[in-house]
C-alpha positions in Angstrom: 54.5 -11.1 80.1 55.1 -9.4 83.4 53.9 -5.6 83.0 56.6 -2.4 84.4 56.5 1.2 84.5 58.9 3.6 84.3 58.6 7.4 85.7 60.4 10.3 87.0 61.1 9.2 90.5 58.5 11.3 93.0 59.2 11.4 96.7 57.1 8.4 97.4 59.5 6.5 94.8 62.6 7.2 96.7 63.2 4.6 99.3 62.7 1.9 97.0 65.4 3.5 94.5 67.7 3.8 97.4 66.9 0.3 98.2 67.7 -0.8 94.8 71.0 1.3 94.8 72.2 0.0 97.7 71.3 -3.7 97.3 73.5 -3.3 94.1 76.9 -1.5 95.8 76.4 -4.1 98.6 75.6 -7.4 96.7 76.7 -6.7 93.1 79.9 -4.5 93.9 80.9 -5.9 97.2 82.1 -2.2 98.0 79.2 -1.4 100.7 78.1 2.3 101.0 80.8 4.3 101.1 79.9 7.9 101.8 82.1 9.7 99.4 81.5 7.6 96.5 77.6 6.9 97.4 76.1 10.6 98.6 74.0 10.5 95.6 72.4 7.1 96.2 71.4 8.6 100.1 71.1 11.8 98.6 68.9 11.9 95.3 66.3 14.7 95.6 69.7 17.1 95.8 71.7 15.3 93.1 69.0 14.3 90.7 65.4 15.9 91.7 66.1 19.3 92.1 68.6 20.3 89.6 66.4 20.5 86.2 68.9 19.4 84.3 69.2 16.3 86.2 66.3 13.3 86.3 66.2 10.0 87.7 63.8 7.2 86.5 62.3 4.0 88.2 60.9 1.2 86.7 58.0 -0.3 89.0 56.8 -3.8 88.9 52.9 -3.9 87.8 52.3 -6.4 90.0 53.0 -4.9 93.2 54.6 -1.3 92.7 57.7 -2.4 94.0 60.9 -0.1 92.8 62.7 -2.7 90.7 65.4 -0.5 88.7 66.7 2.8 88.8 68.9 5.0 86.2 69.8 8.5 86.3 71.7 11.1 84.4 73.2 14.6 84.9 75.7 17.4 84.0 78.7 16.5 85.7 81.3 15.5 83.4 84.1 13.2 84.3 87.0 14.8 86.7 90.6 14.0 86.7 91.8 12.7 88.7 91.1 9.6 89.0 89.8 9.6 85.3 92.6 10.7 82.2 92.6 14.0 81.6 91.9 13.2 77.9 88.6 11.8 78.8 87.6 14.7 81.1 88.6 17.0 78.3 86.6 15.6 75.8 83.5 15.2 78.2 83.3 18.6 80.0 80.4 18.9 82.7 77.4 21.2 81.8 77.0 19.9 78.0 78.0 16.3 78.9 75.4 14.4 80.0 76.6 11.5 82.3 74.7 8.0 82.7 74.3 6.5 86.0 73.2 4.3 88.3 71.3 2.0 86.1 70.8 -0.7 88.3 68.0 -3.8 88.1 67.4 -6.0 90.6 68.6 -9.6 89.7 65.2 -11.0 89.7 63.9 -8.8 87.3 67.0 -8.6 84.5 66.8 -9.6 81.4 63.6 -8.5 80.5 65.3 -5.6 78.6 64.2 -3.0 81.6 68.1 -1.8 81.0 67.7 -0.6 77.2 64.1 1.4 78.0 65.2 3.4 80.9 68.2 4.4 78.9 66.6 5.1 75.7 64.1 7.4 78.8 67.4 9.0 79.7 68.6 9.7 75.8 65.6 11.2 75.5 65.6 13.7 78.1 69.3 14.9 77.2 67.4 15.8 73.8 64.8 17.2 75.3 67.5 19.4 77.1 68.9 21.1 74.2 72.0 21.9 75.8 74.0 18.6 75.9 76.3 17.7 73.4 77.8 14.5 73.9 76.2 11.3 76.8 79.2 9.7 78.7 79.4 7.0 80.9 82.1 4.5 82.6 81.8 0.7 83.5 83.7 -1.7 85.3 84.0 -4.8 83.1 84.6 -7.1 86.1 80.5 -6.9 86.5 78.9 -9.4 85.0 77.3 -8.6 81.8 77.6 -4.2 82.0 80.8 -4.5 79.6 79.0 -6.4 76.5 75.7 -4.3 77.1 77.3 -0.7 77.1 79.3 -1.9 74.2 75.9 -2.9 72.3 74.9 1.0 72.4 78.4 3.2 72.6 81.9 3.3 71.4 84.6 2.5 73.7 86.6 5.8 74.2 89.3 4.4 76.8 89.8 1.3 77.7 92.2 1.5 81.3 93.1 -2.0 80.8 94.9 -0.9 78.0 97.2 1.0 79.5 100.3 0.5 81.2 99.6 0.0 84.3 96.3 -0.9 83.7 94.6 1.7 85.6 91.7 1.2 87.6 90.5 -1.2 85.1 87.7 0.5 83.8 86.4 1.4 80.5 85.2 5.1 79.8 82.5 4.8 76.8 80.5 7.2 74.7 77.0 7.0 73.4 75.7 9.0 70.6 73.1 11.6 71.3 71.3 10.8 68.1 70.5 7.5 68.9 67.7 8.5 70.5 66.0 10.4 68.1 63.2 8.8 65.2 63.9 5.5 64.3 67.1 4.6 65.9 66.1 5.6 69.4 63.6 2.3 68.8 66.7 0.1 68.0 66.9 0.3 72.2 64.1 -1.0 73.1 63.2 -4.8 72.9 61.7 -6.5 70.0 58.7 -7.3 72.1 57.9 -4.7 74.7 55.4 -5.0 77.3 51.9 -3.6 75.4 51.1 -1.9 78.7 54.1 -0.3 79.5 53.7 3.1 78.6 57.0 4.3 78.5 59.6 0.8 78.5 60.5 -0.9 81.5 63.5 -0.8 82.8 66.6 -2.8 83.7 70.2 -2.4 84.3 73.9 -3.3 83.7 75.9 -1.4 85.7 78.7 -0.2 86.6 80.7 -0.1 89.7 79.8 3.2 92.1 82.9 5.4 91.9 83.7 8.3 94.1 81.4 11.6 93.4 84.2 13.5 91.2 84.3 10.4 88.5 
């Protein structure tokens, strides 16, 4: 069974995280960079690194070191616009901790690299003390990121529901106590990789969106 890592990103991490970002808006999202929706991605040390609040993970092949997956969370709540207002109510920034960028590349999906970087992130918004609720949007139109987010959060708005269907996407919420005891374990795979220290990590995704989303 092929052996990851995962880790707090460090600077030497970084251009193989923005590597796997960028593959992902470019070959996965079809959107390219586009600077007001992808700062973060050029970016990280300011939007994830320094804030303490903030992290973002890698998983690293064993093999070879390479920076294979990325995910990341912070404070920033959901604006409106361009999401509801309900949803940015209910998710304020600073005790809303939002998932993102959890992004594998293709070669190494499946290998359940997704569920251990996001059971990492749970666990630092514990660790936190000061977030009360863990948001995240997805664009179902990616293959696969619809039926995984649903596998660990409730859907809290579904734009396709809507009258004019929005931008299509669907706004979910996963619960904080997931990731404590025994049902944080119910994220990770049924057969881990015995060397991995903390879970590898994979991704379903969702599409980049502009900063304020």
């Amino acid at each position: 069974m092929r052996d990851y890592c995962i880790r707090p990103a460090g600077p030497e991490d970084l251009d193989g995280a923005r590597a796997v970002m960028l593959d992902t808006v470019y070959r996965d999202f079809g959107t390219g960079y586009v600077p007001r929706w992808h700062g973060d991605i050029i970016d990280p040390v300011a939007a994830y690194l320094v804030p303490a609040r903030h992290t973002l993970l890698v998983a690293l092949d064993g093999e070879n070191g390479e920076v294979v997956a990325t995910a990341a969370l912070d404070s920033r709540g959901p604006a409106h616009p361009p999401n509801p207002r309900h949803v940015a109510d209910r998710y304020p920034s600073g005790t809303t901790a939002q998932l993102r960028r959890v992004y594998v590349r293709r070669e190494h999906r499946r290998r359940g690299l997704a569920r251990r970087l996001v059971a990492e992130l749970l666990a630092f918004a514990v660790a936190d003390g000061g977030y009360g609720a863990v948001y995240l949007h997805t664009d179902p139109a990616v293959e696969g990121a619809e039926g995984f987010w649903r596998s660990l959060g409730t859907v809290v708005h579904d734009e396709r529901e809507g009258v004019t269907g929005g931008q299509g996407i669907v706004h979910f919420d996963v619960p904080l106590d997931i990731a404590l005891g025994g049902p944080r374990d119910a994220l990770l795979p049924t057969s881990p990789s015995p060397s991995a220290p903390f879970a590898p990590a994979a991704s379903s995704s969702s599409r980049p969106r502009p900063t304020g989303r």
